[in-house]
C-alpha positions as CSV (number, residue, x, y, z in Angstrom):
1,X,33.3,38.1,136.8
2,X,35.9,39.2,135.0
3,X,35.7,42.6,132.5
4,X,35.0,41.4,129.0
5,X,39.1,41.1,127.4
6,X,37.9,43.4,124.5
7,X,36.0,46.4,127.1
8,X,39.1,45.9,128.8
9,X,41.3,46.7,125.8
10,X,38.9,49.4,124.5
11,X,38.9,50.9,127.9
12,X,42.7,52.2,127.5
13,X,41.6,54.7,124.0
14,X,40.7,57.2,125.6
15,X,39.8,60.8,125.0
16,X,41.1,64.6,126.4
17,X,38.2,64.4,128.9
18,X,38.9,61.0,130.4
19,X,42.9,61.9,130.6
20,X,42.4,64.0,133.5
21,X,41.0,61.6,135.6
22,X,43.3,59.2,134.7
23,X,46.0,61.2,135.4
24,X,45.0,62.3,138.0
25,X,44.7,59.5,139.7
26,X,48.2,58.1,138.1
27,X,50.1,61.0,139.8
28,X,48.2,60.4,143.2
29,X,49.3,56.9,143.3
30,X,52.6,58.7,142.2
31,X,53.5,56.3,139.1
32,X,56.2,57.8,136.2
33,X,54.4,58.7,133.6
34,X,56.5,58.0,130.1
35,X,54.5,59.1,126.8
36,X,55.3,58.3,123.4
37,X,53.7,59.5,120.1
38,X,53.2,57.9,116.7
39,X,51.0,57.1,113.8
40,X,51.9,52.9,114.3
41,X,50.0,52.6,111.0
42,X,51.2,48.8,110.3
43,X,51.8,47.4,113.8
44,X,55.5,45.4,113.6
45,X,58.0,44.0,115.2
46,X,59.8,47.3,115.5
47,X,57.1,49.1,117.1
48,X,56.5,46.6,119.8
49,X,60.0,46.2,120.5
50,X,60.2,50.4,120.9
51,X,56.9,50.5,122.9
52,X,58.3,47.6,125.5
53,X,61.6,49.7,126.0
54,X,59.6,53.1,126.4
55,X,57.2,51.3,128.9
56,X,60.2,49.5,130.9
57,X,61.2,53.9,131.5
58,X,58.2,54.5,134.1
59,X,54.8,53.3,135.4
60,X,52.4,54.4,133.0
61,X,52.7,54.4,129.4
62,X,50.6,57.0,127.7
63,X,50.0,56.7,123.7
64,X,49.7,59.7,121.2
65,X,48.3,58.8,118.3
66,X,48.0,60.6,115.1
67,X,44.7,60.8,113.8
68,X,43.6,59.7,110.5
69,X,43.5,63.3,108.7
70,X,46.8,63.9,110.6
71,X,49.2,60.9,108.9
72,X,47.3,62.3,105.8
73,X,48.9,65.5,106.1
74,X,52.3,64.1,107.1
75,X,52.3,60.7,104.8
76,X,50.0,61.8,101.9
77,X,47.1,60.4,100.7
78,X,47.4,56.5,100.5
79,X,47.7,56.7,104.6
80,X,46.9,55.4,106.7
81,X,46.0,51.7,105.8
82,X,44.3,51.1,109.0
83,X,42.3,53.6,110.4
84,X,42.8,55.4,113.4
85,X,40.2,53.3,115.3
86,X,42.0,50.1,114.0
87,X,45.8,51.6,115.1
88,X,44.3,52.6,118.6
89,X,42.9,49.1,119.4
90,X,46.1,47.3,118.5
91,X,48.2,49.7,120.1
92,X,45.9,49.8,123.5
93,X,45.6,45.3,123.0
94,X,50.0,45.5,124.2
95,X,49.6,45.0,127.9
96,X,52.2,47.3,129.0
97,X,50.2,50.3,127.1
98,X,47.9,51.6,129.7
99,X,46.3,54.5,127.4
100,X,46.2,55.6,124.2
101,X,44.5,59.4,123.1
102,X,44.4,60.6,119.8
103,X,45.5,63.8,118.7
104,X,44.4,65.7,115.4
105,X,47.5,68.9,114.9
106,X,51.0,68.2,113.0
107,X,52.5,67.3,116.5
108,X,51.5,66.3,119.9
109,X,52.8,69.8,121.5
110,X,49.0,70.6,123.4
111,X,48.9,67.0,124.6
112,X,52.4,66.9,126.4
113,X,51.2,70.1,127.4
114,X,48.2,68.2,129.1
115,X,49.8,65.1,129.8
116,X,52.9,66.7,131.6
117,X,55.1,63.1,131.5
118,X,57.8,62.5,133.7
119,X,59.9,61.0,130.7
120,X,59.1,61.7,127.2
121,X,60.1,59.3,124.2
122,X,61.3,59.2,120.6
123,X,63.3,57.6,118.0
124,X,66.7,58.2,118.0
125,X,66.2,59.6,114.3
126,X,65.5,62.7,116.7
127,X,68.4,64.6,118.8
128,X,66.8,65.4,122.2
129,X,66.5,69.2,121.8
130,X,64.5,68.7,118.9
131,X,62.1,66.6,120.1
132,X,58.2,68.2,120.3
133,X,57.6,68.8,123.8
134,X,61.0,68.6,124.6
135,X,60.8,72.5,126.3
136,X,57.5,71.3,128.4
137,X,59.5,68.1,130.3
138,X,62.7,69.6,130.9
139,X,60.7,72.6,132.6
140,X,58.8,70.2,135.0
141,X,62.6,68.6,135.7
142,X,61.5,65.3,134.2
143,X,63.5,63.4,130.9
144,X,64.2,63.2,126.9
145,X,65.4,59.8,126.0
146,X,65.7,58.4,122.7
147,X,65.3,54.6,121.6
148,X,67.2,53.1,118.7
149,X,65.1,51.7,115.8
150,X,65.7,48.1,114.8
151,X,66.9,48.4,111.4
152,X,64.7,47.0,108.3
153,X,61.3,47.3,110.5
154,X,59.1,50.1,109.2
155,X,55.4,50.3,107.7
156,X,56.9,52.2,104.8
157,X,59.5,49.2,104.0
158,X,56.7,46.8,104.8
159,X,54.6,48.5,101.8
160,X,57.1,49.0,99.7
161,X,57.2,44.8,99.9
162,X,54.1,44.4,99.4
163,X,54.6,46.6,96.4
164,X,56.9,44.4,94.1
């Protein structure tokens, strides 16, 4: 029988310890490994649309996720509105996201580190040699790409609606 659809999606949050197994056994069966980073506090349209394109870049598609006390520190106190547990299952509930890992510091810079992708990806808000981790990739001779927001989508215009 069939994993329960809810394990299944719970399965992909994962923590530091489990991403060495997975990766390991990612780069074995030699899949492209494309990571992303975010805090994806109000899940939209513009979110999945950016995700979809980043995951159509490799095999894998590997999640960062700010943690709770970390969009606090970049967003100020009224965010998140979901907590991080909440973001993570959403996020990890998109079929083409295969794993999703929390991280806690201002940017993801240890967790590229670990994660080593073979293409790394951000807004295009960001120039290339500016994006974290940018050094790490280019070193291991994989890519920086950049994906173009969809204007009017964001979770601070969405609360700024919800506002007036």
């Amino acid at each position: 029988m069939d994993m329960d659809k809810l394990a299944v999606i719970q399965s992909k949050i994962i923590d530091i310890d489990q991403l060495g197994s997975r990766l390991a056994y990612w780069n074995f069966k030699n899949q492209k490994i494309v990571f992303t980073n975010g805090c994806f506090d109000i899940l939209h349209r513009g979110h999945v649309e950016y995700l979809a394109q980043a995951a159509n870049f490799g095999d894998i598609l590997i999640i960062g996720l700010n943690t709770d006390d970390s969009v606090r520190k970049l967003k100020g106190d009224s965010r998140p509105v979901q907590d991080q547990y909440a973001r993570a299952l959403l996020l990890a509930s998109l079929h083409f996201v295969n794993a999703v890992i929390y991280f806690d510091e201002d940017t993801p810079y240890e967790l590229i580190k670990r994660v080593q992708p073979d293409i790394l990806i951000k807004g295009s808000d960001y120039h290339i040699e500016d994006i974290v981790g940018y050094d790490v990739v280019q070193k291991k001779g994989g890519q920086v790409k950049t994906i173009d927001f969809i204007p009017g989508y964001s979770t601070t215009s969405i609360i700024e609606k919800l506002k007036k």
